[in-house]
N, C-alpha and C positions, 0 to 999 in steps of 0.2 A: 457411509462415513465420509465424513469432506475432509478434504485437507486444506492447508493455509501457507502459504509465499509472503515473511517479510523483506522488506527491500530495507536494508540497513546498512550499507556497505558506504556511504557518503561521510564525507569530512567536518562539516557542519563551521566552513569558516565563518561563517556570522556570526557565528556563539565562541567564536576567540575572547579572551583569553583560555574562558572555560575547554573548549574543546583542542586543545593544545596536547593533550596527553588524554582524552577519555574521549571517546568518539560519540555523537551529537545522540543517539540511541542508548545511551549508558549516563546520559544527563537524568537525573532525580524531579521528577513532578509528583509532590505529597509523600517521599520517604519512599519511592520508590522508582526504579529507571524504565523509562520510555517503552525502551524493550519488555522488560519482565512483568512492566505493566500491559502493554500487548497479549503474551504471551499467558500469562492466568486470564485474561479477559476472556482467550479462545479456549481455554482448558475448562473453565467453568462453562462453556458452553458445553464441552465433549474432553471429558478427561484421557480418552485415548487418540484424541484425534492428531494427526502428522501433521507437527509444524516446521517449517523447514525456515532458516531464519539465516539469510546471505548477509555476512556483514564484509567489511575489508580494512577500512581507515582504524586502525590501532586493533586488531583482528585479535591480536591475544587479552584486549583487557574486555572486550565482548565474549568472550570465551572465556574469561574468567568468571565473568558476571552471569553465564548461561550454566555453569557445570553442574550444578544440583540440580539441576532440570533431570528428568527419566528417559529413557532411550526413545522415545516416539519425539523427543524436540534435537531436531537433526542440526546442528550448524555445520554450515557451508562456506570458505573463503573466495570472493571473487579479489583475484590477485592482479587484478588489472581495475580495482576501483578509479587509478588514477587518469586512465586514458578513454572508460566506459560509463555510458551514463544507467540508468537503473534498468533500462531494455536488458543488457546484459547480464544483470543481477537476475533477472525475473529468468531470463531464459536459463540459468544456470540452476534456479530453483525447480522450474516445471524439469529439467530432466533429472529430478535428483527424487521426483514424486517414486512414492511406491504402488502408489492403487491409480493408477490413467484415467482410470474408466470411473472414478468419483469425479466429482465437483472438487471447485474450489476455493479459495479467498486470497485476494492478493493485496497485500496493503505496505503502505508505505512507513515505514519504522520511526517516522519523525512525528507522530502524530498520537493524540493523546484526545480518547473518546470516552462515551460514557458505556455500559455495560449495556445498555441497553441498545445502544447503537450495533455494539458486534454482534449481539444477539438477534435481532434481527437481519443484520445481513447473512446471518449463519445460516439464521429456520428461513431466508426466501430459497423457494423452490424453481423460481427461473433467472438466469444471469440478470444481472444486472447492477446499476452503479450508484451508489450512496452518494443523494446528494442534499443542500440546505438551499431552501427558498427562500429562507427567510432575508437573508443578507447574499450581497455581490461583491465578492471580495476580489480584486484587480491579481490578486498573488496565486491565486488557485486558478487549476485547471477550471472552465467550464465547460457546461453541455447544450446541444441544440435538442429540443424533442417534438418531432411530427406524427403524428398518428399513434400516441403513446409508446413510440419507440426512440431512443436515443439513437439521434442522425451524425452526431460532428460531439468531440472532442478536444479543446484547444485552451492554452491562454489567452491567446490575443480573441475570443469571441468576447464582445462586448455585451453590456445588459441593455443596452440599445436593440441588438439582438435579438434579444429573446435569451441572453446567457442564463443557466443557471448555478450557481458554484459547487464543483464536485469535491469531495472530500478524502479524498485517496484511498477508497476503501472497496472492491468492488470482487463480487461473484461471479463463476462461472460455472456453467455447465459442464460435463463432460468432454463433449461436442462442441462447445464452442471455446472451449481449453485448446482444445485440439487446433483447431483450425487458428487461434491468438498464435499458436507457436509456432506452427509454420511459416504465419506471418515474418515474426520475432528471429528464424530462423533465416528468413530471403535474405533478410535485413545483417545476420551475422556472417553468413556467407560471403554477402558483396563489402564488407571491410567495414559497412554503414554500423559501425558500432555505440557511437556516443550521443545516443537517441534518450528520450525519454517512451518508458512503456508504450503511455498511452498514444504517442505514433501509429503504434503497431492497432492498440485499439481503436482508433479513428481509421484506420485500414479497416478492422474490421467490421463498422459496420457497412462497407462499400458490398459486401457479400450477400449473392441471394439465398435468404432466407433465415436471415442471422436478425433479431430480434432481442436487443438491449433494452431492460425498463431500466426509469429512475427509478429508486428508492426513499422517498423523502423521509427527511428525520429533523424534520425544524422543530426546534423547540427545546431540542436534546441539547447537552454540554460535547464542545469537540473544540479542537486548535492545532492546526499545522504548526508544529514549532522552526522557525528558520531563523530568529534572532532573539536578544535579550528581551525585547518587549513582549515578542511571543512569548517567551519562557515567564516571565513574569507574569503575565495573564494567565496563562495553565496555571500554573501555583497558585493564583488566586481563583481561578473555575473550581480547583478542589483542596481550597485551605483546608485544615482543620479534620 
């Protein structure tokens, strides 16, 4: 059984005024919030499966929004959202896991996919990082990939490059959990706090014997929400 890390703990100032009292994860795309739509996405995957869902910026109206949830959907306060970037949030979710030795999914709580999408990165059976071909989007992370394995992690990779745009959404193995958090872990020890994750996973594919696929999903409906025009687009990806 896998379990699942959202990173929701962010402030979402480019969605001011809206996100002035309701935190950027508890914004409504189709009659329902960011989050809760996350969160039945992965239940209808696995109705028992451990979701553990870090949020921080307005921490009680996320927790108002999660409470009829069942005890397998765990929320967790990172009480330093303001001086930590999502590395923090993540590391605070991987020690909060109950089964180590599962897999797991770690996705970013600002983003709004199609069922299809979660469901295949659930049923893949080796790590790896959901990404779209289709389009190059300058605001997303992307990825390098040599010999069918994902090499480099970054914003600044260009499609001149070879970039491809990843989608914040990615699986891990047991083993290779393990090894991200140690990572995650060097990085919280030495004060290096205000990172983004995927640092830590562009660390990790420097490691021998560590082995990242893409997961392409072109075609599918998906939108990082990070301003009004983003939100505006979600709500029209799934008017009606």
């Amino acid at each position: 059984m896998k379990s699942a890390i959202i990173l929701a703990a962010g402030i979402g100032s480019r969605l001011f005024p809206l996100t002035k009292e309701t935190p950027k994860c508890c914004i409504e795309v189709s009659g329902k919030s960011i989050i809760r739509r996350i969160t039945d996405q992965l239940l209808s995957c696995d109705p028992h499966m451990e979701i553990i869902v870090v949020a921080g910026y307005k921490f009680q109206v996320v927790e108002e929004e999660m409470k009829r949830y069942p005890e397998n959907i765990i929320l967790i306060e990172n009480k330093e959202y303001l001086t930590t970037n999502n590395m923090e949030s993540c590391r605070i979710g991987i020690k909060m896991r109950k089964s180590p030795d599962k897999g797991c999914l770690i996705i970013n709580g600002d983003c709004a996919y199609s069922q299809d999408i979660i469901r295949r990165v659930y049923e893949s059976d080796r790590s790896c990082i959901a990404t779209d071909s289709s389009i190059f989007n300058e605001e997303n992370m992307k990825i390098l990939i040599s010999n069918d394995k994902v090499t480099a992690i970054s914003k600044s990779i260009t499609e001149k490059q070879g970039g491809i745009t990843s989608i914040d959404l990615y699986n891990f193995s047991a083993g290779d959990l393990e090894i991200l958090n140690s990572i995650i872990e060097k990085y919280n020890q030495s004060g290096d706090r205000n990172k983004w994750t995927e640092v830590a996973i562009n660390d990790l594919f420097s490691i021998q014997g560590i082995s990242i696929q893409s997961l392409d999903i072109a075609g599918e409906k998906w939108i990082e929400i990070d301003n009004h025009d983003d939100l505006e687009m979600a709500r029209n990806l799934w008017r009606g």
